[in-house]
C-alpha positions as CSV (number, residue, x, y, z in Angstrom):
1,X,142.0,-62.7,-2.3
2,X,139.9,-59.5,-1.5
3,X,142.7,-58.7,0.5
4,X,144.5,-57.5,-1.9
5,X,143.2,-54.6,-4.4
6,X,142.9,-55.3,-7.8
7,X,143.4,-54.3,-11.3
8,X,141.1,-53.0,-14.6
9,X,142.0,-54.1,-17.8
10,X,142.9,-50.6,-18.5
11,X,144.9,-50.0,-15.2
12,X,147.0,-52.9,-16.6
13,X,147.5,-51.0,-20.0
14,X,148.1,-47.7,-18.4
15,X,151.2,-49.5,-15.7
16,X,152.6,-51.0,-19.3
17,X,152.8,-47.2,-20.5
18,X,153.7,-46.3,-17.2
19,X,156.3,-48.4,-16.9
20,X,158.2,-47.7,-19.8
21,X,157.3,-43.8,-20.6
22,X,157.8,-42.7,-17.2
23,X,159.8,-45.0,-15.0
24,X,162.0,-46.5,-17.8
25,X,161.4,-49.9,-17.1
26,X,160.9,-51.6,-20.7
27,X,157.9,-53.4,-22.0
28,X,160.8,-56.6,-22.8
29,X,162.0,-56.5,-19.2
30,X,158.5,-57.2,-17.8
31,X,157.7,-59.8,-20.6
32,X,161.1,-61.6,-19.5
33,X,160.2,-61.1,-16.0
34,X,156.9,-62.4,-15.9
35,X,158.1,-65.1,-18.1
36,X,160.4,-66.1,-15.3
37,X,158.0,-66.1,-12.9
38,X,155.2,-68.3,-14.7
39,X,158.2,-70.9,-15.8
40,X,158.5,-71.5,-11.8
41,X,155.3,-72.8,-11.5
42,X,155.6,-75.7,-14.3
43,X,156.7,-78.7,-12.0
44,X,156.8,-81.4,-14.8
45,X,157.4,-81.7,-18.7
46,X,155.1,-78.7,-19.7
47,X,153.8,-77.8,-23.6
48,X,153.5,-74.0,-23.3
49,X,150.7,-72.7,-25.8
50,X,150.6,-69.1,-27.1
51,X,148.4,-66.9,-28.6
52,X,149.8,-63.6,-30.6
53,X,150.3,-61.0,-28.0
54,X,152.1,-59.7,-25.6
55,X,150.7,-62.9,-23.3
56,X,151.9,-64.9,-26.0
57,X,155.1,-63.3,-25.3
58,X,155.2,-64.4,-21.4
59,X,154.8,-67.6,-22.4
60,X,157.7,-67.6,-25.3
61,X,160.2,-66.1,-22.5
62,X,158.4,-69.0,-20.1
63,X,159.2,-71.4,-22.7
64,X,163.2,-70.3,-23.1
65,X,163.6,-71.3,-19.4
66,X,161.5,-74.5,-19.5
67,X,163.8,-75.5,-22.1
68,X,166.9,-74.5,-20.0
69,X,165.8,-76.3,-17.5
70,X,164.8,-79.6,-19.4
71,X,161.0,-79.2,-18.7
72,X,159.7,-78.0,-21.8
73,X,157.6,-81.1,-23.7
74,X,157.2,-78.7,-26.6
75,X,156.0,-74.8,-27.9
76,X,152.8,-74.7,-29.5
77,X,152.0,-71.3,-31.5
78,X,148.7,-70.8,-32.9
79,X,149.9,-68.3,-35.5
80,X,153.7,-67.3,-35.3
81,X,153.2,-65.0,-38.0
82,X,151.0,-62.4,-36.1
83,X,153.9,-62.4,-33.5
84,X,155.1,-59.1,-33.3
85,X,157.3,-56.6,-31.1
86,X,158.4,-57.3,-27.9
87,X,157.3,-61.1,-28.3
88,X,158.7,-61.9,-31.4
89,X,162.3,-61.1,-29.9
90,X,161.2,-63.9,-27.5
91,X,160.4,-65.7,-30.6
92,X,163.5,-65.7,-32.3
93,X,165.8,-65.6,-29.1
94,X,163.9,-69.3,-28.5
95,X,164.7,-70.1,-32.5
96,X,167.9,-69.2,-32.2
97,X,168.1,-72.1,-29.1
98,X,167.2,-74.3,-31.6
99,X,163.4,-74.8,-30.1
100,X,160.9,-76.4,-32.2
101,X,157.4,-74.5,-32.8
102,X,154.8,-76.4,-34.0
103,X,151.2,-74.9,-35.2
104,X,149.3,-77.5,-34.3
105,X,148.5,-78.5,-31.0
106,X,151.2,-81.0,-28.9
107,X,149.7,-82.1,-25.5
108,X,151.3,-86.0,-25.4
109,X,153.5,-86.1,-23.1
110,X,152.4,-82.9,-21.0
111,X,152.1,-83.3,-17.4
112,X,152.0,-79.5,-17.5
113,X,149.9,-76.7,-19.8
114,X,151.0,-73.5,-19.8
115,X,148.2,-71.4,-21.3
116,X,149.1,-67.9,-22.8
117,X,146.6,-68.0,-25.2
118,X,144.8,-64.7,-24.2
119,X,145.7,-62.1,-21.9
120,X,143.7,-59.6,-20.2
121,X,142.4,-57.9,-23.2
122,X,139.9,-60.3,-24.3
123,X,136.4,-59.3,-24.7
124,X,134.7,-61.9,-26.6
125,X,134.6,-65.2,-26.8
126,X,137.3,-67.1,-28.1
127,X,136.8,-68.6,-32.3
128,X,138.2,-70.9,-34.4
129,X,141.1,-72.5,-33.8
130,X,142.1,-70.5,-30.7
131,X,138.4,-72.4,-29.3
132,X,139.4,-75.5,-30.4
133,X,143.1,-75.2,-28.5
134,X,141.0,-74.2,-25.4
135,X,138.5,-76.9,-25.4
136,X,141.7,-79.4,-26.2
137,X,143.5,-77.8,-22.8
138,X,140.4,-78.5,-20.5
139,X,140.3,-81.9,-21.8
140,X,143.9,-82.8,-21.3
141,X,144.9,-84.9,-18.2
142,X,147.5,-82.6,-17.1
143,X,147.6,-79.6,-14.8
144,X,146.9,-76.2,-16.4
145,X,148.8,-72.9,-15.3
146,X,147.5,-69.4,-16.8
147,X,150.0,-66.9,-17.6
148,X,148.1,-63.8,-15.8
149,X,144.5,-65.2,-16.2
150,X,142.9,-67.9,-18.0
151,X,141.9,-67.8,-21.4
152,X,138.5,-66.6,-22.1
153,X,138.1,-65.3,-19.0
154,X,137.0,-61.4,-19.0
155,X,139.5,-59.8,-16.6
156,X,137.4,-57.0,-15.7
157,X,133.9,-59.0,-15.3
158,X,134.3,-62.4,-14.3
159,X,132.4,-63.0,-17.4
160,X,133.5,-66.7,-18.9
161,X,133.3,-66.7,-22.2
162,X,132.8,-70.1,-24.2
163,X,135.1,-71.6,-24.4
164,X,137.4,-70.9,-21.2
165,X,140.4,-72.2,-19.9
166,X,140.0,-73.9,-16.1
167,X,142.9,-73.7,-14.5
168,X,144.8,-75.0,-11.6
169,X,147.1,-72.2,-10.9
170,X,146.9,-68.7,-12.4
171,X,150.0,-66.8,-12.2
172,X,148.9,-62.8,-12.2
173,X,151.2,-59.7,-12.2
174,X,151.7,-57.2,-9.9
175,X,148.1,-57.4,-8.4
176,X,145.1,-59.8,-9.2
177,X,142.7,-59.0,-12.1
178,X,139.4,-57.4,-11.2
179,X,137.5,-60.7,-13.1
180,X,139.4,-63.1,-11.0
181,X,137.4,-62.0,-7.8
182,X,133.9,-62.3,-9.2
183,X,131.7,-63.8,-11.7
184,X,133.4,-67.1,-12.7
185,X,137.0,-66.0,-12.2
186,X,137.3,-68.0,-8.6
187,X,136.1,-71.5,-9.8
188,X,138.4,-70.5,-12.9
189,X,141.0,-69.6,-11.9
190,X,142.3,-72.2,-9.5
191,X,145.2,-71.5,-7.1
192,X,146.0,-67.6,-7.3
193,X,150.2,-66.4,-7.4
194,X,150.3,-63.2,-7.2
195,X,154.0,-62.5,-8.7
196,X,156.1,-59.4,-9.0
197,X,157.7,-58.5,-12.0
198,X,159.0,-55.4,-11.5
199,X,156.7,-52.7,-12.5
200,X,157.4,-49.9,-10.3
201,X,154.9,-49.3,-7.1
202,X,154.6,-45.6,-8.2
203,X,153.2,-46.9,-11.3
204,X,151.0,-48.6,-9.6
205,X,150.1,-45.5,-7.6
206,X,149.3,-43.4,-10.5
207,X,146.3,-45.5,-11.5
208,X,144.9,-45.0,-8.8
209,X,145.6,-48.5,-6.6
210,X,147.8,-48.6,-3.4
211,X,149.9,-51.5,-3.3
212,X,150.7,-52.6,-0.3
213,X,154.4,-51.7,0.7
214,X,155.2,-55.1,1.9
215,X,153.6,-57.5,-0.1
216,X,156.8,-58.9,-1.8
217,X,158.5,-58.5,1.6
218,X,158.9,-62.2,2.0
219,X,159.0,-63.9,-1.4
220,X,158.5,-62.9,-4.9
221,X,155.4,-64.7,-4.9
222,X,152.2,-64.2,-3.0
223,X,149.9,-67.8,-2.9
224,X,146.0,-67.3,-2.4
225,X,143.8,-69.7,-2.4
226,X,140.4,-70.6,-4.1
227,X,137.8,-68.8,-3.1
């Protein structure tokens, strides 16, 4: 993993500006994108469970091809109402499929967890009922993917906050997220997949970080293993 360079918390908000200011690449592309890319990790009937941002809205475009696909166990939103922008056009493309969304947990049946709960904003730890989803993810018997890093896990720290998502696999964007190399974000963070979604290298260059001209030369997806 320290192979690669990493990204702040504010690097990753700056490439989203970046992204779609400079380089015209849209904020929906890269939701749809990275949804794509953390749906091709679910190997089994998966309940995806989102949060209210934009990570919520990975997880919504996830869900759209789960269901395509015949994987998707069911959509669990903790509050579809604070759903807004870019992710609630994932929202109502999914309605529109005729997808159920419930607002209370629904991990029967899961072999899979998809966990877009939080994103890489967080900065506290997680209350109410988004704690209570979290602690009901860890203790599922079902394998756990986080949509660009675990939930309740400080991206730029490594700081776990209580309570925090353990995952199996942690599908990131682009680059990994400073937290996942230190602190707690190893044990936390399981298997690392370091996917592209097409934000633009030079983005990535004007914050500062060189990417690594080849690292999507031979897939998509770059696989790193625990620490």
């Amino acid at each position: 993993m320290s192979e690669l360079p990493s990204l702040s918390s504010g690097q990753v908000k700056e490439l989203d500006k970046l992204a779609t200011e400079r380089f015209g690449v849209r904020l929906d592309w890269l939701m749809e994108a990275a949804g794509w890319q953390a749906a091709r990790a679910c190997h089994g009937r998966t309940s995806v469970v989102c949060g209210v941002g934009n990570n919520a809205g990975d997880g919504l475009a996830a869900a759209r091809h789960l269901h395509r696909w015949g994987r998707l166990e069911a959509l669990c939103c903790i509050d579809v109402g604070r759903i807004k922008g870019e992710a609630r056009l994932e929202l109502e493309a999914l309605q529109r499929h005729g997808v159920v969304v419930y607002d209370e947990l629904q991990l029967n049946g899961a072999e899979v967890i998809l966990d877009s709960l939080f994103g890489t904003g967080l900065s506290r730890s997680p209350k109410d009922r988004f704690a209570t989803w979290i602690e009901a993810i860890n203790a599922a018997d079902a394998h756990v993917v986080a949509v660009d890093i675990p939930s309740g896990l400080d991206s730029d720290s490594g700081v776990a906050y209580a309570p925090c998502v353990r995952a199996d696999v942690t599908v990131t964007f682009t680059l990994p997220k400073q937290g996942m190399l230190k602190g707690d974000g190893p044990r936390l963070s399981g298997e690392v997949w370091v996917a592209d979604i097409g934000v633009p290298f030079e983005a990535v260059a004007e914050v500062g970080v060189t990417l690594p001209p080849t690292i999507f030369a031979v897939s998509d997806v770059v696989r790193i293993n625990r620490a």
